[in-house]
N, C-alpha and C positions, 0 to 999 in steps of 0.2 A: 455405709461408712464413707459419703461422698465431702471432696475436701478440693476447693477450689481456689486457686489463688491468683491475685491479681497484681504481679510483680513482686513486690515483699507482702503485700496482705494479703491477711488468711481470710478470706471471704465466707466459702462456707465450710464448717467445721465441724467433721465429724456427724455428716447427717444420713439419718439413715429415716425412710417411709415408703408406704405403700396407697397404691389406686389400685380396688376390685373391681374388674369389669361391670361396668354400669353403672358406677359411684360417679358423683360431685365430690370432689374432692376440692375444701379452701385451703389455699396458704392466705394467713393474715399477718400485717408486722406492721413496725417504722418502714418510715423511709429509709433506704442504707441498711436494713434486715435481712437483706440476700434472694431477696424473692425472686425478682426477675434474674438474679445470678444461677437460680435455682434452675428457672425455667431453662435459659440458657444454656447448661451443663446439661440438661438432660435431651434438650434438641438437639446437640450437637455442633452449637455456633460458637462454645467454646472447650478446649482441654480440661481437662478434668486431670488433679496432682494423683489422685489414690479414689479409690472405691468403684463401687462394678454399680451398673444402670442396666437392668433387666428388661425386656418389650416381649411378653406373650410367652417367659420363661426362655424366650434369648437375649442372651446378653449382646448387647448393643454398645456398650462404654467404649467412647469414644469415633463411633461409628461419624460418618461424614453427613453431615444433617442432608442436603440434598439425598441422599439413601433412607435415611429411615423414613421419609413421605415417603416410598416404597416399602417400607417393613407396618406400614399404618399409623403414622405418626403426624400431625397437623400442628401449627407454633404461628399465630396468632399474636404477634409482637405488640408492644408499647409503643401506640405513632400510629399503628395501623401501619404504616408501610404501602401503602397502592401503589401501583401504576399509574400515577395522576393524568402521562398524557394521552393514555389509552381507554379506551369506553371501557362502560360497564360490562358490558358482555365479553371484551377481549380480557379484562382481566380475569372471569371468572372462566373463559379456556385456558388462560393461565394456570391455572387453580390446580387442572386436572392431565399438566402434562407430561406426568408418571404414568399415564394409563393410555391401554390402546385399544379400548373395547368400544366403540363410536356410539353403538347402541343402549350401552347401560350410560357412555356421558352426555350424554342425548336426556337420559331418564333420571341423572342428577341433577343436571341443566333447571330438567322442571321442575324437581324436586324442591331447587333454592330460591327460586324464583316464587315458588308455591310462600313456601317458609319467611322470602323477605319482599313483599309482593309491591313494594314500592322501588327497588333495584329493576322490577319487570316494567315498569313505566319507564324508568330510565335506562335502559338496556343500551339505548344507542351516543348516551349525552360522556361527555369527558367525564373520569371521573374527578380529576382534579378539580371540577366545579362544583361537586356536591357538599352540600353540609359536612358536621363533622359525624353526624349521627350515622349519616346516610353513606358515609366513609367505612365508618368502623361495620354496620352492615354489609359492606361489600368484602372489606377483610374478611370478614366472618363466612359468608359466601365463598369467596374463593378458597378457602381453606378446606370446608366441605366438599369441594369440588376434586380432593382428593379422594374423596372415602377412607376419613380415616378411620380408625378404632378409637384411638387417644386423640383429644384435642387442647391444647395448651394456649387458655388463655391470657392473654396479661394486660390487667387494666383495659377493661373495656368499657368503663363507664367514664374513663378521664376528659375532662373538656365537656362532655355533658348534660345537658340542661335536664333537670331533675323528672321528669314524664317520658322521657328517651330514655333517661338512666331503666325508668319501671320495664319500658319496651322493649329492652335490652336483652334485662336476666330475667322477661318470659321467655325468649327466644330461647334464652342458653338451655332454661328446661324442657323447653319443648325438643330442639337437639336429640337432649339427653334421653327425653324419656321417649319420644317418637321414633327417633335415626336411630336410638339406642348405642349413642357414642361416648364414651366416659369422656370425661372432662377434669383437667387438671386447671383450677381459677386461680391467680392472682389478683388481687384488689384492694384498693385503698377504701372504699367501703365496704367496712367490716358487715356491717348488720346487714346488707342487700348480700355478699359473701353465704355469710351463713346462714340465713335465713333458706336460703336453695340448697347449701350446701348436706350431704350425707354425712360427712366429716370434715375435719377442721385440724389445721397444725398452726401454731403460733409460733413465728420468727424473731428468733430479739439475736444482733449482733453476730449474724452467720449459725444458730442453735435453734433446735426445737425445744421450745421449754415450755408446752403444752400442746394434748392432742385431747381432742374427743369427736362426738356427733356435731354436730350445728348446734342443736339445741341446747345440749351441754356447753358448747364455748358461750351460746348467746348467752344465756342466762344468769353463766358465772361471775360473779361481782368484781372480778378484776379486771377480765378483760372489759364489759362492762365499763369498766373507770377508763381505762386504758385506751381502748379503742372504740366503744359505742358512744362516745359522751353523758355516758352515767352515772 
């Protein structure tokens, strides 16, 4: 029953959903559908008017986002957000400066590097000088470098070019199904979305007004029209 608003508008309305441990879970919509408002509310970078946000059967609503990357929680923004004027590698000790265990962030270190093996060529270059591909890989990177459980994508495919787009959401499953970290997606491509995705919620105007598998949303004739170009 989450309900978020942004001055007089009701943004999201009355929404209520779930992510089982080790699911893909897509949000699909418009633009202005509430999705990244979604993500937002449930990272904790913005108040929430009414409804409870649960993490591992504790309740978390309205907890202070810098806290929940300590209760396992990772948010993967729109923009990417880096460090531009810091290397590669200082961002991704960024990544993990919730944790004080040297020797497991040592063996996550390798872990991502393993995962995005062109970050490891650039380990020591700015990142503000890297593509945009090779950006949103480092986001993604440093995120992981929390350990989290939950990871909350948004728009990872924006900006682009269509054979990074594919590079992209292998990673995300590999993530998933390797690190065995659920994933919460937001994205403007629907059919890459649900094509990976376990389940699927469709966003119109702050509402869920469809849920199913992936396979079920792909193949439905309306989203289909709506959002696959069908």
């Amino acid at each position: 029953d989450l309900n978020v608003y942004y001055g007089g508008i009701h943004a999201i309305k009355n929404i209520s959903f779930q992510i089982k441990k080790g699911e893909i879970v897509s949000l699909i919509g418009a633009n202005g559908a509430g999705k990244t408002s979604i993500l937002h509310a449930v990272s904790g970078l913005i108040p929430i008017k009414s409804g409870e946000i649960s993490l591992n059967g504790i309740n978390v609503t309205n907890i202070e986002a810098h806290k929940l990357v300590s209760q396992g929680m990772a948010h993967v923004p729109e923009g990417r957000r880096i460090f531009t004027q810091l290397t590669v590698l200082e961002n991704l000790e960024m990544g993990a400066f919730t944790r004080h265990d040297k020797d497991e962030i040592k063996n996550s270190m390798d872990e991502v590097l393993n995962l995005f093996p062109r970050l490891a060529e650039r380990k020591k270059q700015f990142a503000g000088t890297m593509s945009g591909g090779e950006q949103q890989m480092l986001a993604m990177a440093r995120a992981l470098m929390s350990k989290p459980n939950l990871l909350l994508l948004d728009e990872p495919s924006m900006g682009l070019a269509p054979l990074l787009v594919q590079e992209i959401f292998k990673i995300v499953e590999r993530i998933n199904k390797e690190q065995g970290v659920t994933i919460l997606l937001v994205e403007q491509n629907a059919n890459m979305a649900l094509s990976i995705a376990n389940r699927g919620y469709v966003l119109e105007t702050g509402q869920i007004t469809l849920e199913g598998t992936g396979k079920e949303l792909i193949t439905n004739p309306e989203i289909k029209k709506a959002y696959l170009g069908g």
